[in-house]
C-alpha positions, 0 to 999 in steps of 0.5 A, spaced: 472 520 487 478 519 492 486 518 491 488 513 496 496 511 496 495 503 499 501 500 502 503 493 501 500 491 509 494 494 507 493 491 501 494 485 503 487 484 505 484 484 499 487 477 497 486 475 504 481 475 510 482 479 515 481 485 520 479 491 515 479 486 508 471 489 507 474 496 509 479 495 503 476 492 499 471 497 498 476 503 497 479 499 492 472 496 487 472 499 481 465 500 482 467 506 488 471 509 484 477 511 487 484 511 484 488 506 488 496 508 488 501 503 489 508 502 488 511 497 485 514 493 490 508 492 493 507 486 489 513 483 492 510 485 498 504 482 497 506 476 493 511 474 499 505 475 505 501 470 501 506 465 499 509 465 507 502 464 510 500 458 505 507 455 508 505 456 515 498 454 514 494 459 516 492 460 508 491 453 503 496 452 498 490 453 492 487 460 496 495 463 495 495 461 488 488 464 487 490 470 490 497 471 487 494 471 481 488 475 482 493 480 485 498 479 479 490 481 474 489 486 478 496 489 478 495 491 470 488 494 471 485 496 477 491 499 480 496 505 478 503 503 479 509 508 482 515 505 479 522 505 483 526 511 481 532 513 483 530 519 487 525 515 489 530 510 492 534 517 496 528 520 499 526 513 502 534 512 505 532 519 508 526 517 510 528 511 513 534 515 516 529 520 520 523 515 522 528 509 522 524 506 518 525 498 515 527 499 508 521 497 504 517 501 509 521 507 506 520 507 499 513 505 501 512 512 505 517 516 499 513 513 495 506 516 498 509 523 499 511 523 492 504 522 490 502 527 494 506 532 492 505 531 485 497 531 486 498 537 490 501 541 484 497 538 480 491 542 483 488 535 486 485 533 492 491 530 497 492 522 498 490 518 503 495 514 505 493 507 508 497 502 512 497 497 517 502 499 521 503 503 527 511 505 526 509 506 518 503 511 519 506 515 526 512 517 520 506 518 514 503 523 519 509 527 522 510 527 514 504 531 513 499 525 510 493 524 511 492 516 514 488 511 514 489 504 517 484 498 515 485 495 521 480 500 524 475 498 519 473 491 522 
């Protein structure tokens, strides 16, 4: 079993298809076993990518749907959920700051090293953070994470 913190470009991918989606999806089954972190404004994240992708055509307005509301199923089941704190909020503004970060990227990033941190003092095995973004991962790494990108996984 494994820990893994998905942001919202990596997560994305279980409910639509793309490069990396059999990756993530197979990290996320139930049946692997591993714990799937995410915070809670991935969800809006996700909901956003679908619903703009069904409005510019690359998705049928049906297959938005179904996803969404698969996503919204899987959010109260398969997924832990990091709720946005107020502390959560000030270390992704100094994130953002020091890696110039756009802002949900930040709390995505604070929010994976929070995780991090308390697993570590929990005496259990580190994150892997997971993301489909260049900029995101480079200040992940440079923060101490271990990172793993769907998009390498075709």
């Amino acid at each position: 079993m494994a820990a893994y913190f998905v942001d919202s470009s990596g997560l994305v991918k279980c409910y639509a298809n793309e490069i990396g989606s059999a990756w993530i999806m197979g990290i996320t089954d139930a049946a692997a076993g591993n714990e799937i972190y995410v915070v809670r404004i991935t969800a809006v994240e996700v909901v956003s990518a679908l619903t703009r992708r069904a409005r510019g055509g690359s998705i049928s307005s049906g297959d938005a749907a179904t996803a969404i509301a698969s996503l919204k199923i899987d959010l109260g089941s398969d997924y832990e959920i990091i709720e946005l704190t107020e502390a959560l909020a000030d270390r992704a503004m100094s994130l953002a700051e020091k890696h110039a970060l756009r802002g949900y990227d930040a709390v995505q990033l604070a929010a994976g090293c929070e995780l991090d941190e308390v697993l570590k003092a929990s005496g259990l095995p580190a994150i892997t953070f997971v993301a489909a973004d260049n900029a995101l991962n480079s200040a992940a790494v440079a923060e101490g994470l271990a990172v793993d990108d769907p998009n390498t996984h075709p």
